[in-house]
C-alpha positions in Angstrom: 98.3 -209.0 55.5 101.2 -209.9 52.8 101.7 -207.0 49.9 99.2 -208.2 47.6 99.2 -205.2 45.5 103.1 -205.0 45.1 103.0 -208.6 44.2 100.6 -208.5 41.9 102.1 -205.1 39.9 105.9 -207.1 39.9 105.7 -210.0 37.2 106.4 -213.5 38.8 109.2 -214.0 36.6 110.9 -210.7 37.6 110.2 -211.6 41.1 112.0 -215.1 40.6 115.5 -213.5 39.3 115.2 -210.1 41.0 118.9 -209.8 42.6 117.2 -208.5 46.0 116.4 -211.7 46.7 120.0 -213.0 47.4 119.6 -210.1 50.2 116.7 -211.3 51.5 118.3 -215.1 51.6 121.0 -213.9 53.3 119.0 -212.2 56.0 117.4 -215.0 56.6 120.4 -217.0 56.9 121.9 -215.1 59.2 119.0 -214.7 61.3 119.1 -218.9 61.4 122.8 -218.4 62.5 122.1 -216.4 65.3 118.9 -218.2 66.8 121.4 -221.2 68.4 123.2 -218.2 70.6 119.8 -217.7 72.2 121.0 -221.5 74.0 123.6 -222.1 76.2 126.4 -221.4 76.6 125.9 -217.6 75.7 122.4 -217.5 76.4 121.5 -214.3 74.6 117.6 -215.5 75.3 115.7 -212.5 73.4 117.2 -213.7 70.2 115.0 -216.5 70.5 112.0 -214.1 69.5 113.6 -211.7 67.4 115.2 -214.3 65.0 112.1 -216.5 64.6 110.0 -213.0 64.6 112.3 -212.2 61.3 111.5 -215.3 59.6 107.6 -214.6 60.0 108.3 -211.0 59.1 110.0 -212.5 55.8 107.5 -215.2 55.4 104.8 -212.8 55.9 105.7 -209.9 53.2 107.2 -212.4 50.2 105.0 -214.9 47.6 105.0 -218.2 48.7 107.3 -219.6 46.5 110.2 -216.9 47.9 108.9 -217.4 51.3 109.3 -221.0 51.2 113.0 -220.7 49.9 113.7 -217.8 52.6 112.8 -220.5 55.4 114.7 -223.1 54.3 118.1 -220.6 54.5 117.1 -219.9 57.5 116.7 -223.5 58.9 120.5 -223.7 57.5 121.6 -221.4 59.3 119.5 -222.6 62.7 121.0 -225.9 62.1 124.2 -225.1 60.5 125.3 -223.3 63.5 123.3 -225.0 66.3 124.5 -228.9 65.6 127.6 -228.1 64.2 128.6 -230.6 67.1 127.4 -233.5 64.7 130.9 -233.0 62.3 133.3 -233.3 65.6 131.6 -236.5 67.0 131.2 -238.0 62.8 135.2 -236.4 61.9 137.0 -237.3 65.2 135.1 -240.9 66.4 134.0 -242.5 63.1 134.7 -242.1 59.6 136.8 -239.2 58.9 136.8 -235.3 58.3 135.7 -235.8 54.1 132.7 -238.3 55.4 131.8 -236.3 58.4 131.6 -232.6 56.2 129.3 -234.5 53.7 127.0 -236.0 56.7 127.1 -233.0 58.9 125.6 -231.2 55.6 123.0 -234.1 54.3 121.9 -233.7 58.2 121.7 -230.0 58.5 119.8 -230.1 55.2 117.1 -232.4 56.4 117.1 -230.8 59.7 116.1 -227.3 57.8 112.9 -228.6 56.0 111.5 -228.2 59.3 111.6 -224.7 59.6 110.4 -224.9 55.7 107.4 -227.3 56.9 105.7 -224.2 58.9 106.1 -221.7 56.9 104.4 -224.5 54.1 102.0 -225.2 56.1 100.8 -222.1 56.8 100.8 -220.6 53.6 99.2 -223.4 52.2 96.2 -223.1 54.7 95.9 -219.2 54.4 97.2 -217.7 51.5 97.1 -213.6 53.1 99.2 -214.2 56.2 97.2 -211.7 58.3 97.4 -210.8 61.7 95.4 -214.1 62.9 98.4 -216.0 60.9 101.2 -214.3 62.8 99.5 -214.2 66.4 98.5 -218.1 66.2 99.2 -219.8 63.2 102.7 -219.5 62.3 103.8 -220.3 66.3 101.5 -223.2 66.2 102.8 -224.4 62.7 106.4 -224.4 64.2 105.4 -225.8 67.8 103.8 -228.2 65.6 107.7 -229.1 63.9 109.1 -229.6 67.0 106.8 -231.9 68.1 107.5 -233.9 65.0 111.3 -233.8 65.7 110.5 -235.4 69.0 109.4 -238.8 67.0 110.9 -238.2 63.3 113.1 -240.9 62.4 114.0 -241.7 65.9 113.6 -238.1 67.1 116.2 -235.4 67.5 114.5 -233.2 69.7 117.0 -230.2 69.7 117.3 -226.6 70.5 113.3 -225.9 70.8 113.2 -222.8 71.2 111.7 -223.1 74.9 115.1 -224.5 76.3 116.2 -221.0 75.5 114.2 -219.7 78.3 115.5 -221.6 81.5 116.1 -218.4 84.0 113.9 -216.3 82.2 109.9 -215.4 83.8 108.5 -217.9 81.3 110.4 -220.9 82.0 107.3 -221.3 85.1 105.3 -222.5 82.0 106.9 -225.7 82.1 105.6 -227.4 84.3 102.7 -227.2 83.4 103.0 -227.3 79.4 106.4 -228.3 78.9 109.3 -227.5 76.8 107.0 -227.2 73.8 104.4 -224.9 75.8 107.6 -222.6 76.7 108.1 -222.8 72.8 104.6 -221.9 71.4 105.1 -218.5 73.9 108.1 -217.4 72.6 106.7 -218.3 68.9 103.4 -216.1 69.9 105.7 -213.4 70.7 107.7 -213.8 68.0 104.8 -213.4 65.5 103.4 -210.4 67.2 106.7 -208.7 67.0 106.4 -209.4 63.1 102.7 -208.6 63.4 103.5 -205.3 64.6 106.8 -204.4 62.4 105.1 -205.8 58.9 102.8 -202.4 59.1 104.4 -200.4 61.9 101.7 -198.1 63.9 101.4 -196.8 67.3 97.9 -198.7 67.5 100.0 -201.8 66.5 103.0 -201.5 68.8 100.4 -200.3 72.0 98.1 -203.9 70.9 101.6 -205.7 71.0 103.0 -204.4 73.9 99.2 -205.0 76.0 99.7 -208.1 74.9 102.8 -208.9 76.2 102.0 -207.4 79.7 99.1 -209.6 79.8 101.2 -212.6 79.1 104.1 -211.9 81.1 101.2 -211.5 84.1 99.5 -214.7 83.0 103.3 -217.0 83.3 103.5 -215.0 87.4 100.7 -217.2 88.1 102.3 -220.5 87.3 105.2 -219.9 89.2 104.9 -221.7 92.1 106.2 -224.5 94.3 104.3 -227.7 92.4 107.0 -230.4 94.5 107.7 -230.4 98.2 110.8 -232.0 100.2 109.8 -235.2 101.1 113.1 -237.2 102.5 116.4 -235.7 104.6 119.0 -234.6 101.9 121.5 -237.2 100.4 124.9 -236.6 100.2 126.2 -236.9 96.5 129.2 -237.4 95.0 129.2 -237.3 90.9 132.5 -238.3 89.3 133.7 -237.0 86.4 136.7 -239.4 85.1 137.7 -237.3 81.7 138.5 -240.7 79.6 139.9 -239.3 76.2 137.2 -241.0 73.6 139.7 -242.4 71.3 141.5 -244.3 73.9 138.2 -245.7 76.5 137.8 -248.3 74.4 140.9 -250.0 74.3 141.4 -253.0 75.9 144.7 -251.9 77.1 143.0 -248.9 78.8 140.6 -250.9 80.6 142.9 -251.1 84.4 144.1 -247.6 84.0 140.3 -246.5 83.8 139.5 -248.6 86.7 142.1 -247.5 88.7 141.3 -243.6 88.0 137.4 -244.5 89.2 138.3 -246.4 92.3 140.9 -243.5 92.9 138.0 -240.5 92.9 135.9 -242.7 94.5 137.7 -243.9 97.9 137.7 -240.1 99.5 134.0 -240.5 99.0 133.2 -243.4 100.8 130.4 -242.5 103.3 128.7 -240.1 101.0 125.2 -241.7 100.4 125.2 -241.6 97.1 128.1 -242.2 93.9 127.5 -241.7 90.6 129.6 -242.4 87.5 129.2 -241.7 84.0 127.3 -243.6 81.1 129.7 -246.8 79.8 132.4 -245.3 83.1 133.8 -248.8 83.1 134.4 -249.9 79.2 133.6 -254.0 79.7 131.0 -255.9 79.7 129.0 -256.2 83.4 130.4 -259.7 83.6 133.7 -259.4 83.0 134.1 -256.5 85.5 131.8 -258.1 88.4 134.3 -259.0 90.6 135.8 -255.6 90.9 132.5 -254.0 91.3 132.0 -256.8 93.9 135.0 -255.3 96.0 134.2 -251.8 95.3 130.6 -252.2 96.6 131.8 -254.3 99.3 133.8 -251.5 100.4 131.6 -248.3 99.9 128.3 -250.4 101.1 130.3 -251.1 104.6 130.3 -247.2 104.7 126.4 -246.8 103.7 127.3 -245.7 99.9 125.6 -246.7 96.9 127.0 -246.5 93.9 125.2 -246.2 90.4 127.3 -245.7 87.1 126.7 -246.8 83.7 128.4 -250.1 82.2 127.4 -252.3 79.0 125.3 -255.3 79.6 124.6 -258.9 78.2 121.7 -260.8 78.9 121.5 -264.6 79.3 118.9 -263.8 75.5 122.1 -262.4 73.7 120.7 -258.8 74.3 122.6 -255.7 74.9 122.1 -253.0 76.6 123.4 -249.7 77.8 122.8 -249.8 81.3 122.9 -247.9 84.8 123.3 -250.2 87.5 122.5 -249.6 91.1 125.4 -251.8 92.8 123.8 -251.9 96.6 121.9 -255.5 97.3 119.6 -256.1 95.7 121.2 -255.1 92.3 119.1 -252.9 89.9 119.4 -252.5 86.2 118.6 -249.5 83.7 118.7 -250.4 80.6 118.9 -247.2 77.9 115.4 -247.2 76.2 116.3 -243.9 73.5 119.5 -245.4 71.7 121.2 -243.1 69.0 120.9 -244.1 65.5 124.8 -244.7 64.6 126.2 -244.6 67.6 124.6 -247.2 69.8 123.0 -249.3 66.8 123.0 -249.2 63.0 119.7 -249.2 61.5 119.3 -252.1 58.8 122.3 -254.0 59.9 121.0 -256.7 58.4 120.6 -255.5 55.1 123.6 -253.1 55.0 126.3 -254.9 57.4 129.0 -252.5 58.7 128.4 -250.4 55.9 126.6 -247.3 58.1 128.6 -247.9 61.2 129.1 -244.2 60.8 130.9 -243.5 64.6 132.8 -246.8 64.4 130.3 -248.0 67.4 132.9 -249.8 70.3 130.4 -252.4 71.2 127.9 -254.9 69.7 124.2 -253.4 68.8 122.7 -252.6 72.1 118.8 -253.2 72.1 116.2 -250.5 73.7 115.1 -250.8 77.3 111.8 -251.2 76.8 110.3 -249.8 80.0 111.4 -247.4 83.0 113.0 -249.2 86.3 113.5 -247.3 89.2 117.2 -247.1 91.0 117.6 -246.9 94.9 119.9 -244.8 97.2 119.7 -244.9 100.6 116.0 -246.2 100.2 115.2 -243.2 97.9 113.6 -244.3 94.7 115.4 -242.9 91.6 114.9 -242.2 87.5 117.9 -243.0 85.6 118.2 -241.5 82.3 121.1 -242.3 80.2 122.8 -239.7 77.6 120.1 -239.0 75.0 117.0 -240.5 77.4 117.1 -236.8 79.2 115.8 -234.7 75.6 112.8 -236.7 76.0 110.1 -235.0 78.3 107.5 -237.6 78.1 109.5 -240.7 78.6 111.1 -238.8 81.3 107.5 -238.2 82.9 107.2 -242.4 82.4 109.5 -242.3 86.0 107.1 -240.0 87.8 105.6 -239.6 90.1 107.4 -242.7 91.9 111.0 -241.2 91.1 111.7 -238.9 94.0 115.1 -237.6 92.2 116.6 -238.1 88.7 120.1 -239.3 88.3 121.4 -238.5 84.0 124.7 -240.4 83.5 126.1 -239.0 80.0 129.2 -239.1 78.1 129.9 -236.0 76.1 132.9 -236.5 74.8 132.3 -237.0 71.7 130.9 -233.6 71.3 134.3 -232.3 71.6 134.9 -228.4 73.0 131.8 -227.7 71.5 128.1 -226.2 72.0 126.7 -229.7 72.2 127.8 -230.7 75.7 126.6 -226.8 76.3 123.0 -227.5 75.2 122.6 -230.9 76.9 122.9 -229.8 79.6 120.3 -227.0 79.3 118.3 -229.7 78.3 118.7 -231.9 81.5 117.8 -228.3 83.3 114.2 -228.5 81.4 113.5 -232.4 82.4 114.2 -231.0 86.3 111.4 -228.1 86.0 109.0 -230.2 84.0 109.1 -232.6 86.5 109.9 -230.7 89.8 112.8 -233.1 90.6 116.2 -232.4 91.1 118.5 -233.7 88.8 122.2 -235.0 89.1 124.2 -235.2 86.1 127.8 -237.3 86.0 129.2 -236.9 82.9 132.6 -238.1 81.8 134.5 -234.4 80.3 131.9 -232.3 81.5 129.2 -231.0 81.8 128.5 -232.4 85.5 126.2 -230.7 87.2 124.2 -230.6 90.5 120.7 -228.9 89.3 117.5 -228.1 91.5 114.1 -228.7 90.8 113.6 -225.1 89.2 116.4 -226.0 86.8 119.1 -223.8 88.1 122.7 -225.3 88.2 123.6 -225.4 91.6 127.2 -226.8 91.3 129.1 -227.7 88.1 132.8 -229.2 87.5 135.3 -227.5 85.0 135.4 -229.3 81.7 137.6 -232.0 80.5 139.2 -232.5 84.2 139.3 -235.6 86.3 137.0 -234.8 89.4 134.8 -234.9 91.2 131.8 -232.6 92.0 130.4 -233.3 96.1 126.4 -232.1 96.5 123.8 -232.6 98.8 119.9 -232.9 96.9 116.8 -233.3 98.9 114.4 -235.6 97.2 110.9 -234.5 96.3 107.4 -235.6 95.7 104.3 -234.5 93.9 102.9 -234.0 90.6 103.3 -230.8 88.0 100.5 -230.7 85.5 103.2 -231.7 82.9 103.7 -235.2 84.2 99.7 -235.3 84.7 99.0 -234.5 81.1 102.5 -234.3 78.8 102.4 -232.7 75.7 98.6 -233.1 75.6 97.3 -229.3 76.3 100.0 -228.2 73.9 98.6 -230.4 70.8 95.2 -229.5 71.4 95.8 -226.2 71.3 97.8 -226.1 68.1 95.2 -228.5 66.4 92.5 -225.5 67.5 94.6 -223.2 66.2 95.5 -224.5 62.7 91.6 -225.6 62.4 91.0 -221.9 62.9 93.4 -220.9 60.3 92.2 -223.8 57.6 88.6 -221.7 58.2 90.5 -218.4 57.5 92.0 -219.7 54.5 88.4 -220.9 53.4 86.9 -217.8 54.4 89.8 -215.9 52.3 88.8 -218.1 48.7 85.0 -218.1 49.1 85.6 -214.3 49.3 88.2 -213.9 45.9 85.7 -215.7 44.4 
């Protein structure tokens, strides 16, 4: 229960000006600052429940007006730090550092009325945030967020607080609730921490530590085998070419990046399976066919197939950002989650060129509008390209036929940054969701050979010109998360904030 009493003897206008509260803004700040180390690359996973945990602690003891302000500091922070990537990609690729600062910041802000959403919504439901507000309705509220960022305005669906998990006991939630199942645990334990330090007991800390046990025992049960082998392993070979962004796009660049592809390629003729990066050859499909031709004609006299990602036009005008499978007969991805910016600008029409933000190299490319499988060596495979893999559900869309997924990605624009960092720990999610190995060429890195329990077997050095050699056994079968999605999730926090809107009633009928 919030401090009713101390609120009520402190006068709302001394409450508003009272120079503690720049503290208490602070706090929360920094406690949004340090919730993106809980991701990769540091990893510092506990942070994910003790930084949330002080938010609802905040959220929990202040009026609702100061607890609304406190959360939106703290999403700042959460975003300010965790997408900082967004300034590098706007500053270095598109339209300069004085543009990309103002962006980065319009962004961040919009980004941290999310956090600000839960904490509204709860204390709009329930105006005593209790015990039953902390336990359930808080994490559900902010499960609830990220499920909105998964389809708001495109969806950015980044740094949920389950990707902080992967390697951790409760990452065998996922597949069977997901990325946002992982999340509405760590938000549960979160708000029993704050539960427990709002009025500090031994009765308290004893209820929260049971608690925990109980869960901890609960996630042991899920982790199991929900896949099995179900083809010999493929050799792989994923190249990494390490194209500088500001120069791939030139058309004077165009033979020296050819050359550098061919050139990692050749030792690897005979390995069942090649995979370049997303856009690895900078040209229209068309205009580079007759090399591919040779290439293809070479590797597939060795049993190779090679898949890398290349811009395509169809005979309709479209175009698409595709992966294409080069072995007879030829098979086409076509990217079906674009980014807003980068790969198309929203309301060109209206606007023209005038929110081409990242100076886009090509023509619009149009959304694929449904998965298509890729084959190797007769194994059937999901593509995903770049921003496809931080979508759990679409990537479900390739399941259960897809026996191993393949993510092409270009991270360059990211820079030396944390985004290239937590892509790749979100690639590691799609795997366990789905119980599929995943192999991930990138152009500077991160490529990565990861297993179907999400652990990183293999990864190349950034921002060198390799090549990383693996061997993956596909797998079949269904998790429960490919069965059902985000379902089991929704339902729950729907049950949960129904419970709290008959709290809250209870609460006024009894005031009255």
């Amino acid at each position: 229960m919030c401090k009713q009493a101390l609120i009520n003897r402190v006068p709302a206008r001394n409450i508003t000006v009272f120079p503690g509260l720049l503290a208490v803004y602070s706090v929360a700040l920094l406690a949004g600052a340090l919730l993106p180390l809980a991701f990769a690359p540091l990893g510092w996973y506990w942070l994910a429940v003790l930084s949330p945990a002080a938010l609802f602690l905040l959220a929990a003891h202040l009026p609702k007006r100061q607890a609304l302000w406190t959360s939106y500091f703290f999403g700042l922070g959460y975003f300010g730090v965790g997408v900082s990537w967004v300034f590098i990609s706007i500053s270095r690729y598109g339209s300069g550092p004085a543009l990309a600062m103002f962006l980065t910041a319009a962004f961040v802000a919009l980004l941290a009325l999310f956090p600000w959403s839960a904490i509204f919504l709860v204390r709009t439901l329930c105006s005593r945030t209790g015990g039953f507000a902390l336990w359930l309705g808080l994490p559900a509220a902010w499960v609830l967020s990220e499920w909105v960022r998964l389809w708001f305005l495109t969806g950015f669906p980044w740094l949920f607080l389950g990707y902080s998990q992967i390697g951790t006991p409760l990452a065998a939630i996922a597949p069977v609730f997901g990325v946002l199942g992982v999340s509405f645990v760590v938000a549960v334990m979160a708000g029993a921490l704050a539960w427990t330090m709002l009025r500090f007991s031994l009765w308290r800390l004893a209820i929260t530590s049971g608690a925990l046990v109980a869960l901890l025992l609960g996630t042991s049960l899920l982790d199991r085998e929900w896949t099995e082998p179900v083809a010999k392993p493929l050799s792989v070979a994923l190249v990494q070419g390490n194209m500088k962004q500001d120069r791939k796009w030139k058309p004077e660049a165009l033979a020296f990046t050819l050359r550098r592809y061919r050139a990692l390629t050749q030792p690897y003729a005979g390995t069942d399976l090649i995979v370049w990066p997303e856009t690895a050859v900078p040209a229209w499909f068309d205009q580079a066919s007759e090399y591919l031709d040779r290439l293809q004609t070479r590797l597939g006299a060795r049993g190779s197939t090679l898949i890398l990602g290349i811009p395509v036009r169809t005979d309709q005008g479209q175009a698409y950002n595709a992966a294409v499978s080069l072995a007879r007969p030829r098979r086409f991805y076509y990217k079906r989650h674009l980014v807003p910016f980068g790969e198309y600008v929203p309301l060109r029409g209206l606007v023209g060129p005038w929110l081409n933000i990242l100076g886009a190299p090509v023509e619009d490319f149009s959304a694929g509008q449904r998965p298509r499988l890729l084959y190797a060596s007769g194994v059937p495979i999901g593509a995903l390209i770049c921003f496809d893999v931080a979508f759990g559900a679409e990537v479900a869309d390739l399941l259960p036929a897809a026996q191993l997924l393949v993510n092409l990605s270009n991270d360059a624009w990211f820079g030396d940054s944390l985004g290239p960092h937590q892509h790749l720990q979100i690639a590691q999610m799609r795997a366990i969701e789905t119980g599929r190995p995943l192999l991930r060429s990138t152009n500077t890195g991160l490529t990565a050979m990861i297993d179907h329990n999400g652990q990183a077997l293999a990864r190349a050095p950034q921002f060198e010109s390799t090549v990383l050699p693996a061997e993956v056994t596909p797998r079949t079968g269904t998790t429960p998360y490919v069965r059902w999605r985000d379902k089991p999730v929704l339902a729950f926090i729907g049950i949960a904030l129904s419970m709290l809107v008959w709290a809250g009633k209870r609460q006024r009928d009894s005031s009255r």
